[in-house]
C-alpha positions as CSV (number, residue, x, y, z in Angstrom):
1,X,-108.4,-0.9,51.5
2,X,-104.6,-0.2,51.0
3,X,-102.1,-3.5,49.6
4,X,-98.9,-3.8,50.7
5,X,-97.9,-3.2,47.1
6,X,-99.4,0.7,47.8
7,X,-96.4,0.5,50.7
8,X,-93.4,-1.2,49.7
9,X,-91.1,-2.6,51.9
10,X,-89.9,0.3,53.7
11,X,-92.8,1.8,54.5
12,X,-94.5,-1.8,55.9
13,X,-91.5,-2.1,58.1
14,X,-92.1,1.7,59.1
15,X,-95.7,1.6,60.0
16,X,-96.9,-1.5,59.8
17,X,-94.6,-3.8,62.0
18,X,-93.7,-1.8,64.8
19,X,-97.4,-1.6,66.1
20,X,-97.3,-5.5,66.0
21,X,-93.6,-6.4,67.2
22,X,-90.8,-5.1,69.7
23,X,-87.7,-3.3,68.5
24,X,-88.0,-3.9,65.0
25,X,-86.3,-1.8,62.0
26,X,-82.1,-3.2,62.6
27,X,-80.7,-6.2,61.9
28,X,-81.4,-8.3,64.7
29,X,-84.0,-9.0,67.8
30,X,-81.8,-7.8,71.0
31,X,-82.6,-9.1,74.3
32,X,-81.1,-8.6,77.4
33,X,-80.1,-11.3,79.4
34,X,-78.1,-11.3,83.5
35,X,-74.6,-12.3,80.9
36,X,-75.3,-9.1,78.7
37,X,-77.1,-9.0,75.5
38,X,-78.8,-12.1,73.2
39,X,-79.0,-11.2,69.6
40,X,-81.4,-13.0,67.4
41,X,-81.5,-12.8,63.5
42,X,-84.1,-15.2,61.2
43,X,-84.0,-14.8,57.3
44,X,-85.5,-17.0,54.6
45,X,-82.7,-17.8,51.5
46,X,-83.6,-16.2,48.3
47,X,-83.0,-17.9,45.0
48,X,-79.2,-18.5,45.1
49,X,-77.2,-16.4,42.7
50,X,-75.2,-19.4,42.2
51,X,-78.1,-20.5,39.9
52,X,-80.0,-17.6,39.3
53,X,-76.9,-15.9,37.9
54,X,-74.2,-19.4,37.7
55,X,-76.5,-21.5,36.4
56,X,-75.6,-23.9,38.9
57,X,-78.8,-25.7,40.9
58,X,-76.5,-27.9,43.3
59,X,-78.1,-27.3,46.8
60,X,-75.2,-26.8,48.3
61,X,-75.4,-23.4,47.4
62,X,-78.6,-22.7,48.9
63,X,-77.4,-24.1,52.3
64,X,-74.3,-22.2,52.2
65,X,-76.4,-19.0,51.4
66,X,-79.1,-19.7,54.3
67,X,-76.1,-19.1,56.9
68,X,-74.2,-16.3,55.3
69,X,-77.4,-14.0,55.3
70,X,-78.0,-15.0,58.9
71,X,-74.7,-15.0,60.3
72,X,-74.5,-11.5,58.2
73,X,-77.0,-9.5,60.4
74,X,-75.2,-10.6,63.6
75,X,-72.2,-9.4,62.2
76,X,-73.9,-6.0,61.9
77,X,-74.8,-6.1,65.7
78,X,-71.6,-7.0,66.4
79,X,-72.0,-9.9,67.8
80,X,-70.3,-13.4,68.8
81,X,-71.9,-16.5,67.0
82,X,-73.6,-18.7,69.3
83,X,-76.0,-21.2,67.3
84,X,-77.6,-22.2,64.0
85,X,-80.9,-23.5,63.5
86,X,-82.8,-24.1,59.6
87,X,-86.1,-25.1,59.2
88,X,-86.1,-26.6,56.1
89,X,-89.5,-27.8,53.3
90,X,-88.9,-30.4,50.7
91,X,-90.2,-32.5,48.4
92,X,-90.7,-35.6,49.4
93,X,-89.4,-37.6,46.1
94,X,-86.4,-35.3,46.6
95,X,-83.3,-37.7,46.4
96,X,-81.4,-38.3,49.5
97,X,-78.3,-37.4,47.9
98,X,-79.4,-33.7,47.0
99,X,-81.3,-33.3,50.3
100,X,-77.7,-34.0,51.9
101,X,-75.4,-31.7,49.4
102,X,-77.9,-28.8,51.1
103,X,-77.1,-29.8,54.7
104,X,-73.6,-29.8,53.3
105,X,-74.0,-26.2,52.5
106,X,-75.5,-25.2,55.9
107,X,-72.6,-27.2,57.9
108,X,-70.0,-25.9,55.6
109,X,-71.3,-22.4,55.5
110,X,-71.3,-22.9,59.4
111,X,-67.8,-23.7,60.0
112,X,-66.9,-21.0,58.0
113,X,-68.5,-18.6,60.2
114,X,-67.6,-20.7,63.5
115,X,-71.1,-21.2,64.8
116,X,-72.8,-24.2,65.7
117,X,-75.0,-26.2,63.4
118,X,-77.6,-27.4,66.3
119,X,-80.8,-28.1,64.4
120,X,-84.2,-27.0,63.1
121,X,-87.2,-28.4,61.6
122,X,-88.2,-30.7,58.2
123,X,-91.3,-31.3,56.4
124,X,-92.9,-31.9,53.3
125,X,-93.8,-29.2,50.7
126,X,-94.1,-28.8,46.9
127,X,-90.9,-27.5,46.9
128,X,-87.3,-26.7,48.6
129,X,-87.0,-23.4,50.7
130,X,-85.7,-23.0,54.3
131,X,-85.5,-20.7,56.8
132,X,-82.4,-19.9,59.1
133,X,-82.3,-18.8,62.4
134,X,-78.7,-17.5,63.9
135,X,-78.4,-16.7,67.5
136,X,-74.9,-14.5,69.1
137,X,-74.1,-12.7,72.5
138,X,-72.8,-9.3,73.1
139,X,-71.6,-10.1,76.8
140,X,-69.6,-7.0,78.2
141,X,-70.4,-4.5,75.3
142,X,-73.7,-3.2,73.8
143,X,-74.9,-4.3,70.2
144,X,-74.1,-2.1,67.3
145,X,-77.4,-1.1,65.8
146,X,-78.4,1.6,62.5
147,X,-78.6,5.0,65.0
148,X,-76.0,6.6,66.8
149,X,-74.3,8.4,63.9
150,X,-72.9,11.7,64.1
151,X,-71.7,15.0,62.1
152,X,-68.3,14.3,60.6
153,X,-68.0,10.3,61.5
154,X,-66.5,8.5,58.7
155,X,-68.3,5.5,56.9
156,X,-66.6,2.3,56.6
157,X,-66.8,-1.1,54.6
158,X,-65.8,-3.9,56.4
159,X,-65.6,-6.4,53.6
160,X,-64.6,-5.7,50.1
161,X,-67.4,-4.4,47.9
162,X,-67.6,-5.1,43.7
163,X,-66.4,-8.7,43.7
164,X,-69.7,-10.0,43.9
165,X,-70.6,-7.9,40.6
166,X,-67.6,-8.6,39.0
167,X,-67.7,-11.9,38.9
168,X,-71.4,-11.9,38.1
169,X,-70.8,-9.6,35.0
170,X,-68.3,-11.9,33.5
171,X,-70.4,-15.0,33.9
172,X,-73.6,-13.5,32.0
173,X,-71.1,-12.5,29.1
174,X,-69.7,-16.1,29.5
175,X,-65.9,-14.5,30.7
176,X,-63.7,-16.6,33.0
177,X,-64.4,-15.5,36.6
178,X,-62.1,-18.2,38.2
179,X,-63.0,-21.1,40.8
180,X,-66.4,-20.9,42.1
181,X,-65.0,-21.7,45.7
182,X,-63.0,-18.3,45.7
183,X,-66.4,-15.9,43.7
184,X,-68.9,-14.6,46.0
185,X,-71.5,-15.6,43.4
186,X,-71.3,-18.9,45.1
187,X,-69.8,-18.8,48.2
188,X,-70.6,-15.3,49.8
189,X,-68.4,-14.8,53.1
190,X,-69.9,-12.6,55.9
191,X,-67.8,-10.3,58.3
192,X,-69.3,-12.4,61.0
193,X,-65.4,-12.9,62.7
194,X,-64.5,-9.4,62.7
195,X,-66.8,-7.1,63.5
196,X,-67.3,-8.6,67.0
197,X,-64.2,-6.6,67.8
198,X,-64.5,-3.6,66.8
199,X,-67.9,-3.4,69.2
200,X,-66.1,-4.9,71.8
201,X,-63.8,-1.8,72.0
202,X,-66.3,0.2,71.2
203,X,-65.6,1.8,68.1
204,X,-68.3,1.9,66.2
205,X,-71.1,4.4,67.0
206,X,-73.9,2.5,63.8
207,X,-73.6,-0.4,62.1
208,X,-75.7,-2.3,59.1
209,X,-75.3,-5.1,56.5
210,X,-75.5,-3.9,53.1
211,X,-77.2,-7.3,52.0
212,X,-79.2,-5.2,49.8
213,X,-77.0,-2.7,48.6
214,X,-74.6,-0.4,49.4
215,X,-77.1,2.4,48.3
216,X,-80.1,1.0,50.0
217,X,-77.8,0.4,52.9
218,X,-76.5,4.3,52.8
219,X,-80.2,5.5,52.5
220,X,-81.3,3.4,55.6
221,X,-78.4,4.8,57.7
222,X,-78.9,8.5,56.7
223,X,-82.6,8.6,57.5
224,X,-82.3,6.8,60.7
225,X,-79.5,9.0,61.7
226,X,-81.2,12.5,60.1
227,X,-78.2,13.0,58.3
228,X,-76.9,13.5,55.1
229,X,-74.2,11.2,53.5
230,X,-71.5,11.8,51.3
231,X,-70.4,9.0,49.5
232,X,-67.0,9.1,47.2
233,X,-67.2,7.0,44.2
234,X,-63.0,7.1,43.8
235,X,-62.6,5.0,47.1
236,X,-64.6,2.3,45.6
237,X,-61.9,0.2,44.4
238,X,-62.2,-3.2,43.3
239,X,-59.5,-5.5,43.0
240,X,-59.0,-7.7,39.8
241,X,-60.3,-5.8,36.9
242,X,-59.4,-5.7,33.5
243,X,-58.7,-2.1,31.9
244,X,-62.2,-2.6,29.9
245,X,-64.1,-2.8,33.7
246,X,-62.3,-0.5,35.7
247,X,-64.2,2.5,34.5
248,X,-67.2,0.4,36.5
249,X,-65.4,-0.2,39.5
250,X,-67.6,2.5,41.7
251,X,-71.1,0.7,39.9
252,X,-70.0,-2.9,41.1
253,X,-69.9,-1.6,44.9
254,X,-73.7,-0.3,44.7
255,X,-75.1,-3.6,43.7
256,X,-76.4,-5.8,46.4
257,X,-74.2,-9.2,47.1
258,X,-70.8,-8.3,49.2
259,X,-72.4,-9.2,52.2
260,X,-70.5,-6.2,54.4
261,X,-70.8,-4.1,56.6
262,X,-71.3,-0.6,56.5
263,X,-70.1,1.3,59.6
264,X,-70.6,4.6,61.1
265,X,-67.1,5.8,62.6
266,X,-65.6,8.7,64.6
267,X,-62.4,9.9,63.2
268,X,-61.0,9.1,66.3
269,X,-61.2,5.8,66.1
270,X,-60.2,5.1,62.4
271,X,-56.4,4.4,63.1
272,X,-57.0,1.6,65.7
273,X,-59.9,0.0,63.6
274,X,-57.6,0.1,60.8
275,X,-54.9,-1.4,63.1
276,X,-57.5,-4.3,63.8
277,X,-58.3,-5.0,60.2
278,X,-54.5,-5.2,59.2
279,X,-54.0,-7.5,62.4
280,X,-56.9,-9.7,61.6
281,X,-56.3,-9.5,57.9
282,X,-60.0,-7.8,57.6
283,X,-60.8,-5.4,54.6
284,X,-61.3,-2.1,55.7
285,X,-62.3,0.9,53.4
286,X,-63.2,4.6,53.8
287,X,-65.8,5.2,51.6
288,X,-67.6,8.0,52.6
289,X,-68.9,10.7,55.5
290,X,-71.7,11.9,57.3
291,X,-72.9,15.1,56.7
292,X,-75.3,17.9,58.6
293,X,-75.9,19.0,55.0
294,X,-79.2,17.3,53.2
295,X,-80.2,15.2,55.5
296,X,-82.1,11.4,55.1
297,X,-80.1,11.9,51.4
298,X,-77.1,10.3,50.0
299,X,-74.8,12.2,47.5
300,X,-72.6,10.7,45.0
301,X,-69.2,12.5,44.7
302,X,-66.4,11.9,42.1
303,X,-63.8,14.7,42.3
304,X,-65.5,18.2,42.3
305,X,-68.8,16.5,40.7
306,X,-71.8,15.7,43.0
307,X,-75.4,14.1,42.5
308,X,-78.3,12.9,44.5
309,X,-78.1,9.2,44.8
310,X,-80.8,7.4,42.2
311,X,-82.9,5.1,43.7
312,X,-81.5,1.2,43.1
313,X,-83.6,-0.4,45.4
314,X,-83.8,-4.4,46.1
315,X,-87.3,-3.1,48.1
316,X,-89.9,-6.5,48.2
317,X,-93.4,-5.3,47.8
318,X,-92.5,-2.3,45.8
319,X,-93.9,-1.7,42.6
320,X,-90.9,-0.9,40.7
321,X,-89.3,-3.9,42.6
322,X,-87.0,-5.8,39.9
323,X,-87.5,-8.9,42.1
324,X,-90.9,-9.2,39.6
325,X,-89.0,-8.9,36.7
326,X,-85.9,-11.3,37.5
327,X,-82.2,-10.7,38.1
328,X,-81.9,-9.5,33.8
329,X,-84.1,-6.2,35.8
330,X,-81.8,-5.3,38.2
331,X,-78.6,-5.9,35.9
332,X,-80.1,-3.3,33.5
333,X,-80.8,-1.0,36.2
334,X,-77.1,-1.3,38.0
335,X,-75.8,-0.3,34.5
336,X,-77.6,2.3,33.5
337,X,-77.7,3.9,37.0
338,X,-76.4,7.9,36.4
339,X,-73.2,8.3,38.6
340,X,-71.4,11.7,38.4
């Protein structure tokens, strides 16, 4: 009898799930409704990196993460926030006061996102995790969801990507990485207020977060769209860097913590999306193209040199998962991982 280990995470979601469950394999449940489209999202929080990588155990961390990676995949469906809910496990000789700085999190995380913090569930356990559930509405438009790619579209980053890795690097070497409010090591931000309108206007033919990468999130999009993808390493600029880091910029972008999204684009369209982004002070970047040319691959570029993307996978139930080694694995592995 096969584990799941034998499968990995991909492949479970591939063969496994769909002969169980509706519509599965994008980043939200869509359902349509007489006022358009409900879209449904439900993600448990992970150890924080604020303490996994910060060394900081305040809960409010873990509530403010529980919403971002929520409010996250409705951003990739394009959708408007609706509603929040957390069902939430604790310890019962948990102190009041630290059981209220993580409902802190979750209503702070919330405003920042401008949905609704209208409940959940609590009980005991033998220790503190929760699980968030994030509703939106696609009223007069269609969701965005990982197929509809073409030949020749350009990819886009809504969000900037290597801050997250920046900051993380410098607080492992014990480097200044400035107030914790303002580092996505603590307080990740999701695209959740922009994205929205670039579906509305239709303008986006895929869409996905890149919660666990931006290579992981490239692979997904070129396999379900049976095409290859080009990816430039030059565009992937990161903003802060000291002349020592700035050979790494392009390595930063790959890791997983940006909390973007990664969008599939006509050419057409790129001037009024970039249009949007400057009116709504979004980040936008061009970071890449799809390609007829090997396709369900990615390819690195940098100037006239090209590779085959390197697997740097944050895949659960995967036997080379760094998830059973720790977070020390997967900084290893975003070093040492060959780029042209």
């Amino acid at each position: 009898m096969s584990k799941l280990i034998d499968l990995g995470e991909r492949e479970i979601l591939k063969q496994i799930i769909p002969r169980f469950a509706e519509g599965a394999g994008d980043d939200c449940a869509i359902l349509q409704t007489s006022g358009g489209h409900l879209v449904v999202t439900t993600d448990p929080v992970p150890p924080p990196a604020a303490a996994a990588i910060g060394g900081d155990n305040d809960p409010f961390w873990m509530g403010w993460l529980l919403v971002t990676i929520n409010v996250s995949d409705l951003a990739a469906a394009g959708a408007v926030p609706l509603g929040f809910l957390a069902a939430i496990e604790c310890e019962s000789e948990r102190t009041t006061e630290s059981f209220e700085r993580l409902l802190e999190g979750i209503r702070a995380s919330c405003a920042a996102a401008q949905i609704p913090y209208v409940g959940g569930n609590l009980r005991e356990a033998s220790r503190l995790s929760a699980v968030g559930t994030a509703f939106g509405i696609c009223d007069s438009y269609s969701p965005l969801t990982r197929v509809g790619a073409k030949e020749g579209d350009s990819i886009i980053s809504i969000g900037q990507g290597g801050v997250f890795w920046r900051d993380a690097l410098r607080l492992l070497d014990g480097k200044d990485f400035g107030p914790k409010d303002s580092s996505p090591v603590f307080k990740p931000i999701s695209q959740i207020g922009f994205v929205h309108c670039l579906a509305r206007e239709h303008l986006v033919r895929a869409a996905m977060d890149n919660s666990d990468g931006l290579l992981p999130s490239l692979n997904e999009l070129a396999s379900k769209n049976s095409l290859g993808i080009v990816l430039n390493l030059e565009a992937l600029t990161v903003p802060g860097l000291t002349a020592e880091e700035s050979s790494n910029a392009a390595r930063y972008w790959l890791g997983w913590g940006d909390w973007n999204v990664i969008l599939a684009v006509s050419p057409a369209h790129e001037d009024r999306l970039f249009e949007l982004a400057n009116a709504s002070k979004a980040s936008a970047h061009r970071i890449g193209r799809f390609t007829a040319e090997h396709p369900g691959l990615v390819t690195l570029q940098r100037g006239g040199n090209t590779a085959l993307a390197p697997r740097l996978e944050s895949e659960r139930f995967a036997k080379d998962s760094w998830m059973l080694k720790g977070v020390g694995e997967y900084v290893r592995m975003l070093k040492e991982v060959p780029l042209p």
